[in-house]
C-alpha positions in Angstrom: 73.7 -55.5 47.1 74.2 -58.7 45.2 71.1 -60.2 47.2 69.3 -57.3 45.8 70.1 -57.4 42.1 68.9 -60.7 42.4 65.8 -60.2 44.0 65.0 -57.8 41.2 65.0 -59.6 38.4 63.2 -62.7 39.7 60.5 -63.5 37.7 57.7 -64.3 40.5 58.5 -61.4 42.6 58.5 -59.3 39.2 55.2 -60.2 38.7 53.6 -59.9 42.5 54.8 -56.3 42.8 53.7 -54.9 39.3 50.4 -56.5 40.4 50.9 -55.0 43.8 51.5 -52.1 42.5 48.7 -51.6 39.7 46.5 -52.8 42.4 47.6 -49.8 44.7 47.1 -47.5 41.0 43.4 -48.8 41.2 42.7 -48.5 44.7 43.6 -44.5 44.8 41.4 -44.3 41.3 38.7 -45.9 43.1 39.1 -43.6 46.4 39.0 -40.6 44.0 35.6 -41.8 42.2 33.9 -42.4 46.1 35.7 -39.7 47.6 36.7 -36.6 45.4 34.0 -34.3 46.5 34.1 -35.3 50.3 37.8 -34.6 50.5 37.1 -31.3 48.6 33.7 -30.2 51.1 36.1 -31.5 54.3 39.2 -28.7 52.8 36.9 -26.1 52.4 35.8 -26.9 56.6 39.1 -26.0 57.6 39.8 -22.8 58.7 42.5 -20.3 57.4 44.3 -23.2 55.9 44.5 -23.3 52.0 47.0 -24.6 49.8 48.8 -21.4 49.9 49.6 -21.0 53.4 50.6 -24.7 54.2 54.1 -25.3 54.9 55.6 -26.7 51.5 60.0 -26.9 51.3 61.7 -27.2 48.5 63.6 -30.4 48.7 66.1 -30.0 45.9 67.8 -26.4 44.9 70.8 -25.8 44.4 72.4 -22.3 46.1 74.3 -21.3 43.0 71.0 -21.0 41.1 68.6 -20.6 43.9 67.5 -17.3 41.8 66.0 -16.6 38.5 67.5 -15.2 36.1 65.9 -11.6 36.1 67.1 -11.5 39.6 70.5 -12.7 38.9 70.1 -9.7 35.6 69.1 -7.2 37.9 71.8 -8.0 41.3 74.6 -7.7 38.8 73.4 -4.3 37.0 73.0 -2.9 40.3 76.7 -4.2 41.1 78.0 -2.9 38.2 76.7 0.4 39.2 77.6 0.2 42.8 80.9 -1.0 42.8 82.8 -0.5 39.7 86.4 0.1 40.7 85.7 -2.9 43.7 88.8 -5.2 42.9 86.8 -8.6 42.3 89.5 -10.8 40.4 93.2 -11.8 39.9 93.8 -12.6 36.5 98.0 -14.0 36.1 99.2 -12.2 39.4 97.3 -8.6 38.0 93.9 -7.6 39.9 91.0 -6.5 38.5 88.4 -4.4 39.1 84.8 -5.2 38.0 84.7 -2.1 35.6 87.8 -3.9 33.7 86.3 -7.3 33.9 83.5 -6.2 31.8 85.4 -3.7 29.7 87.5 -7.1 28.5 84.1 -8.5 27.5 82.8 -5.1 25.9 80.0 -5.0 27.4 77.8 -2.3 30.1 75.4 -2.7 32.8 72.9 -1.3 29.5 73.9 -3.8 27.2 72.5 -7.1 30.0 69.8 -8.4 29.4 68.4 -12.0 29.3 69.2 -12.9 26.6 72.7 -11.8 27.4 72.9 -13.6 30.5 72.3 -17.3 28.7 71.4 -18.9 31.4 68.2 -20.5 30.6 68.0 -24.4 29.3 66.6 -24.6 26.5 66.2 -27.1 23.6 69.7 -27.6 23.2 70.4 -29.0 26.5 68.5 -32.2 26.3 70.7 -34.6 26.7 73.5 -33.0 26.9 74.9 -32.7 30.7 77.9 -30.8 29.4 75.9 -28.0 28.0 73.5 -27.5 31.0 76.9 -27.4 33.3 78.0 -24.4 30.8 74.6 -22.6 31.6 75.8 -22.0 35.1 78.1 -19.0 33.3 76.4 -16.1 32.6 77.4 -14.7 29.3 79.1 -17.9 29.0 81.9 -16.7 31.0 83.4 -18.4 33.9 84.8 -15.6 35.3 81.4 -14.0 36.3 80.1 -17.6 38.0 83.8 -16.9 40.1 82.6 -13.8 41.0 78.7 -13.9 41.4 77.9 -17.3 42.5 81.2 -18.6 44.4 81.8 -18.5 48.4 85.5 -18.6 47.8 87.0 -15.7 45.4 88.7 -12.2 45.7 85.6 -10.7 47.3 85.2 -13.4 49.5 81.8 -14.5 48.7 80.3 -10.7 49.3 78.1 -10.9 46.2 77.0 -14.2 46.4 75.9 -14.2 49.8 74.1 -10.9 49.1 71.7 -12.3 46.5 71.2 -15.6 48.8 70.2 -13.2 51.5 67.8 -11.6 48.5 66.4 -15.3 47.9 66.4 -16.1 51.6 64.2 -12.5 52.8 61.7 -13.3 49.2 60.9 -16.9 51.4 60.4 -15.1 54.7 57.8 -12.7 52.7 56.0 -15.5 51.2 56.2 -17.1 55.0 55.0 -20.7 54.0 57.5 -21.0 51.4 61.0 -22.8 52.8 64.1 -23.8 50.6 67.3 -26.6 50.9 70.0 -25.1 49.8 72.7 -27.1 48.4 76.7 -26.0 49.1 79.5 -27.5 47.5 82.6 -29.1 49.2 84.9 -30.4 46.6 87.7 -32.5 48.4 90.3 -31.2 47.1 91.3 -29.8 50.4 91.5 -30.0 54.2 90.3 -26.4 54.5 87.1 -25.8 52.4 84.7 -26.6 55.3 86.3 -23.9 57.4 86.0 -21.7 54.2 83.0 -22.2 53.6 81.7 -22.0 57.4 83.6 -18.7 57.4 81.6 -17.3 54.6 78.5 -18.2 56.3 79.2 -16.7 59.6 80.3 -13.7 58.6 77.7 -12.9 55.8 74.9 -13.7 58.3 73.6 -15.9 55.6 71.0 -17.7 57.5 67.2 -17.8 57.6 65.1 -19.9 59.5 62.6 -20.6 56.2 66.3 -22.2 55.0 68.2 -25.4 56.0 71.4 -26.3 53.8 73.2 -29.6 52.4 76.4 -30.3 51.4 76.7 -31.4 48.1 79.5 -33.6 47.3 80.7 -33.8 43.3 81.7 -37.4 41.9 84.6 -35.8 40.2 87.4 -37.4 41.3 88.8 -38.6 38.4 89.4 -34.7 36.9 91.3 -33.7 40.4 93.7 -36.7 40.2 94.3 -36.0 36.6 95.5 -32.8 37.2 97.9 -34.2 40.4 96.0 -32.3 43.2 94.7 -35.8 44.7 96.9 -38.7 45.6 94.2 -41.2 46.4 90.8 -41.2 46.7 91.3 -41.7 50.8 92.8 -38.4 50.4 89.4 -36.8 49.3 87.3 -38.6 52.2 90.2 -37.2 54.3 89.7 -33.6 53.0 85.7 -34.1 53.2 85.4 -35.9 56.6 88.3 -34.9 59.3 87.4 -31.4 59.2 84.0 -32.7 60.2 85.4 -35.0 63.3 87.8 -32.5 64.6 84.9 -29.8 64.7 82.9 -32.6 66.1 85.2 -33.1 68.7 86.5 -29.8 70.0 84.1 -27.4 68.7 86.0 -24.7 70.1 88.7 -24.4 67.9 86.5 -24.8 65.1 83.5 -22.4 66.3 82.5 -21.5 62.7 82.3 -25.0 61.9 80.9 -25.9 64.6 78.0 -23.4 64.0 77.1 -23.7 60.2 76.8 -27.6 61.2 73.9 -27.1 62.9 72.3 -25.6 60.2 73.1 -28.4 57.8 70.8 -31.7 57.2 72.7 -33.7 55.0 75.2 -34.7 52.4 74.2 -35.3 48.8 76.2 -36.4 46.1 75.9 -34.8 42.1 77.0 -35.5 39.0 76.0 -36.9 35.5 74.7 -40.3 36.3 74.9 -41.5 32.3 78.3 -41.0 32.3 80.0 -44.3 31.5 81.3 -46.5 34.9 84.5 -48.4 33.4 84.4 -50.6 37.3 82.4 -52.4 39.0 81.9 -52.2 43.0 82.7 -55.5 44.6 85.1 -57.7 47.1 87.7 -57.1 44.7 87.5 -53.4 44.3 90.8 -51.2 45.8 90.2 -49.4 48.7 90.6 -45.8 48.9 93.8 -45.8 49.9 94.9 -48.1 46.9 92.5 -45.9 44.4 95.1 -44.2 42.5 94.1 -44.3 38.8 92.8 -41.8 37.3 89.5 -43.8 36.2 86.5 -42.3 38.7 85.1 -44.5 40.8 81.7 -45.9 40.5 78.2 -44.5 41.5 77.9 -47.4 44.6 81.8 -46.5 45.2 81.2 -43.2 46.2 78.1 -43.6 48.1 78.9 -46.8 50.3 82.0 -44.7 51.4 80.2 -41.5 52.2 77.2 -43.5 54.1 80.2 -45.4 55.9 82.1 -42.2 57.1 78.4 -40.6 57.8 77.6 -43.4 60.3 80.6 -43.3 62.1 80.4 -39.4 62.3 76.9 -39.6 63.1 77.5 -42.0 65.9 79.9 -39.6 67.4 77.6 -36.7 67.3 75.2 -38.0 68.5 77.0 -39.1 71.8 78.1 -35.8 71.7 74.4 -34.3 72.0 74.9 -32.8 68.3 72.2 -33.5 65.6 73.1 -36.1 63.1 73.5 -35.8 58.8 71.4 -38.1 56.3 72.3 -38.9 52.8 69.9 -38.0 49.9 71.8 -38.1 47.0 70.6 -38.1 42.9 69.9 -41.1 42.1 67.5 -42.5 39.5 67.6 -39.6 37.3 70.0 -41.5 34.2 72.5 -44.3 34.2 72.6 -47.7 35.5 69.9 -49.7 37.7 72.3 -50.2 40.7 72.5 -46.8 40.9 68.9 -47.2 42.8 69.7 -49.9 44.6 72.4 -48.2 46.1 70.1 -45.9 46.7 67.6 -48.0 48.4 70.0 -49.0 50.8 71.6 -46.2 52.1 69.6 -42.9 51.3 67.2 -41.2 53.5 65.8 -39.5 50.2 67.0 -39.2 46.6 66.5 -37.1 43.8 64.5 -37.8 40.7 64.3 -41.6 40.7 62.8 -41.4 37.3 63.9 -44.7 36.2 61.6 -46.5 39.0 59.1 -45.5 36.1 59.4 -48.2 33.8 56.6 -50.6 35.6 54.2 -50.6 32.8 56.1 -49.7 29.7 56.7 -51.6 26.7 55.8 -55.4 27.2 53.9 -55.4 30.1 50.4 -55.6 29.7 47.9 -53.4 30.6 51.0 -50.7 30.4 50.8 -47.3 28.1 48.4 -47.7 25.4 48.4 -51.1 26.1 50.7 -52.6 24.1 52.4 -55.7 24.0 55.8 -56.1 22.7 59.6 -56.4 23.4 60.9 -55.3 27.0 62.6 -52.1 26.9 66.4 -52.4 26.9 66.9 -50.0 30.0 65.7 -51.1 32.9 62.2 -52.2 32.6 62.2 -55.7 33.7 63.9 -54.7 37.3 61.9 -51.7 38.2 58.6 -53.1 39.7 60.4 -54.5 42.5 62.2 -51.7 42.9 59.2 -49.1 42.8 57.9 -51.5 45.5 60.5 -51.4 47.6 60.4 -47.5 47.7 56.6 -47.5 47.9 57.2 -50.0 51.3 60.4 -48.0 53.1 58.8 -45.0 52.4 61.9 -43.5 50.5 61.3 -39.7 49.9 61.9 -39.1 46.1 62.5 -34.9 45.5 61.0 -34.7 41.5 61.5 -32.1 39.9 59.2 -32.4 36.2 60.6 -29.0 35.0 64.4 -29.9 35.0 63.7 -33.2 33.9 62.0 -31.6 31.1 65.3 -29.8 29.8 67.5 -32.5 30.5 65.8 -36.0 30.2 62.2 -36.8 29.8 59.7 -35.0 28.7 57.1 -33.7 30.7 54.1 -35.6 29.6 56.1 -38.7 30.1 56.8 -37.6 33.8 55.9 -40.7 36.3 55.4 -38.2 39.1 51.5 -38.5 39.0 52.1 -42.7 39.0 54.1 -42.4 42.1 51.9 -40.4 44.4 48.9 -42.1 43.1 50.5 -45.4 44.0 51.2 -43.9 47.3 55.2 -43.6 47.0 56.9 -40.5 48.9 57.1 -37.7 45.9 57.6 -34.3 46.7 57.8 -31.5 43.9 61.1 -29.4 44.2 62.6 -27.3 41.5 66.5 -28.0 41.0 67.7 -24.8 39.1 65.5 -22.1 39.2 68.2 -20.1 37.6 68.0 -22.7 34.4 64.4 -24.0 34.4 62.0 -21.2 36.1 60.5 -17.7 35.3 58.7 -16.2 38.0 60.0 -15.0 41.7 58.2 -18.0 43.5 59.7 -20.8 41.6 58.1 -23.6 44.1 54.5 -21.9 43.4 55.5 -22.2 39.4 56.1 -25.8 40.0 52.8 -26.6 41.6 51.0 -24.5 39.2 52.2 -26.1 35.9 52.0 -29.9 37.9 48.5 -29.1 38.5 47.6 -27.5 35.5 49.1 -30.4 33.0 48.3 -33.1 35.5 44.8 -31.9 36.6 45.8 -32.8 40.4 43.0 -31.4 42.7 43.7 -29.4 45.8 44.2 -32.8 47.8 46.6 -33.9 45.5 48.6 -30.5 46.2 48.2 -30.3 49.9 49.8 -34.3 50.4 53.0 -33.2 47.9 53.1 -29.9 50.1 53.0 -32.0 53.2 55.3 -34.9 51.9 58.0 -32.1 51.2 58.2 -31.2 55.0 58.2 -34.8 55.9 61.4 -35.0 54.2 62.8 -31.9 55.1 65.4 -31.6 57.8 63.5 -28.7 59.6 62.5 -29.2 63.1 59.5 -31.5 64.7 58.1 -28.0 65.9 57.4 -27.2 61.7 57.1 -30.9 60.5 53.7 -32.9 61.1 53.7 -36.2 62.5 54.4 -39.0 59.6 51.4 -41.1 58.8 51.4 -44.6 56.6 49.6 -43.7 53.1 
């Protein structure tokens, strides 16, 4: 990692790859002024195939808002209907049924709506990580996310599986349409994977237009502060053995054992502008020895997850099981090592906007050409950076609609850069729940891209095809992988 951050800010490599990669910007400008038409005559030769019945996947979504919100309006109406005096909390030892949940909110399956449900980002989000989290609540009220969009609660994950299984038969209609869904385990204890694996089994939630990952939550610091961690071994314990043991005698763990083979990967989530009070280095504890209540960094936790991957991955493998990847977000706020750990140990990230500042301010020949001081973020590292990605190949999941709520505006989205520089971009949507409208929130992504981004049908058809390349669906869906 240290050779790294000091290859990036080199002054001579600096300058080869922002010349490498405006070169690669030209080249595609100057394929698309030969070739535009021919690419277009050659599409319309193929038969049956069009842009909406390619494969496309949806790289990044998360399963707790892998629905929009009229669905999520309309599932809990009709549960309010269906099963009123259904006990679906325990509130201070006294149970509740769903009838006096909303009766202490005032509120009937009439009154929903919307607007009620205040789910959507909007304006006031921007920014502000805290306030997006909060959106996850409809009507503001943790209680209902318990009971609506949790695996573990008094119903044991009925509800929430049931609108999954919604999301999941709306995919297999559309056919061509296929989703990641991300699950949480926190840490906090040995038994959530068995939980979790549990809920899966016995809902039936499973479609083969759907592949899962394990999202893993940098939130450390909030579970030692309230005493239920030790150390932060004791959360790569609680994350990891479960894993090995099911690994290992798959028997007494056939739940386990089964949901595994319908999961890809492990990524890891959080607010990447949060401050990082340490530094990861020779000198940092090891998890045995982290006992403050001070989270650890952004290369902390991943080095430690890739490092517990490849061992587990090594064992599976001799085991004839499939092995995990790690695609974590990364790039979308916060510090430039936060890519370079990236760089080395992902198989994909998520967002990677700040590879964009290439040809910002002080750069010549950069937006509206203007010469002037460096940017204070992280313009002077990012062209070797951007390169680096371009030449592994590094899938990058963008999603321009979330970023839009959260941290850069559209217009100033580098998505178009990075495909037309040839770097592996797929378009996913995050949050339909937050950021979309329609039922096919994939198809609303691609629309608006191509709309405010004039891409042609080309341009559509590589993102589609880029998405399945880094998908962890089978070699019988995916297409061989091609140099661009």
């Amino acid at each position: 990692m240290n050779f790294l951050m000091a290859l990036i800010i080199n002054g001579p490599i600096k300058s080869f790859c922002y010349r490498r990669l405006q070169y690669l910007s030209n080249k595609f400008q100057m394929h698309v002024l030969l070739n535009e038409m021919k690419e277009l005559a050659a599409q319309k030769k193929v038969p049956h195939r069009d842009f909406y019945n390619i494969r496309k996947v949806d790289t990044h979504i998360h399963a707790s808002s892998c629905m929009n919100q009229k669905h999520l309006l309309r599932f809990i109406k009709r549960a309010m209907k269906k099963h009123l005096d259904e006990i679906v909390h325990v509130e201070k030892g006294k149970e509740q049924t769903l009838k006096e949940v909303f009766e202490t909110m005032n509120l009937t399956a009439y009154d929903l709506s919307v607007d009620t449900l205040d789910v959507h980002a909007d304006r006031n989000t921007f920014h502000r990580f805290d306030k997006f989290n909060a959106k996850y609540n409809p009507i503001g009220e943790s209680i209902l996310r318990e009971i609506f969009i949790k695996t573990d609660n008094r119903v044991s994950g009925k509800y929430f599986a049931h609108i999954i299984k919604e999301v999941m038969a709306d995919l297999e209609e559309s056919k061509y349409q296929n989703a990641e869904l991300r699950l949480s385990i926190y840490g906090r204890s040995r038994d959530e994977w068995d939980k979790l694996a549990r809920w899966a089994v016995s809902h039936r939630v499973h479609s083969n237009n759907v592949r899962w990952l394990v999202q893993v939550p940098r939130l450390f610091d909030i579970y030692r502060t309230k005493k239920q961690l030790a150390n932060f071994q004791e959360m790569l314990e609680n994350i990891f053995l479960p894993l090995y043991e099911a690994t290992i005698h798959p028997a007494q763990h056939p739940e386990l054992h089964l949901f595994l083979e319908h999961v890809d990967g492990f990524d890891s989530v959080d607010d990447e502008s949060k401050p990082e009070h340490h530094i990861f280095n020779l000198d940092s504890p090891l998890p045995g020895n982290w006992v403050e209540e001070d989270n650890p960094p952004y290369s902390y936790y991943l080095y430690y997850m890739y490092a517990n991957m490849t061992v587990l991955n090594h064992l599976r493998r001799k085991r004839g099981f499939h092995t995990f990847v790690l695609r974590p977000h990364c790039g979308e706020a916060g510090p430039i090592h936060h890519l370079v750990s990236g760089f080395m140990v992902s198989e994909n990230i998520s967002h990677g906007l700040l590879l964009r500042k290439v040809s910002g301010e002080g750069v010549p020949g950069g937006s509206g050409g203007v010469v002037g001081p460096p940017s204070r973020c992280c313009a002077p590292q990012a062209p070797v950076l951007q390169y680096l990605y371009y030449l592994a190949q590094i899938g990058i999941a963008m999603s321009p609609l979330s970023n839009n709520s959260l941290f850069l505006s559209y217009h100033r989205n580098p998505l178009p850069e990075y495909l037309s520089r040839g770097l592996m971009v797929s378009l996913s949507t995050d949050d339909p729940l937050q950021f979309h409208f329609t039922k096919e929130p994939l198809m609303e992504e691609y629309s608006i891209a191509t709309q405010v981004w004039k891409l042609s049908s080309c341009d559509m058809c590589e993102l589609a095809r880029n998405s399945v390349l880094m998908s962890g669906f089978s070699h019988k869906v995916r297409p061989a992988p091609s140099f661009p």
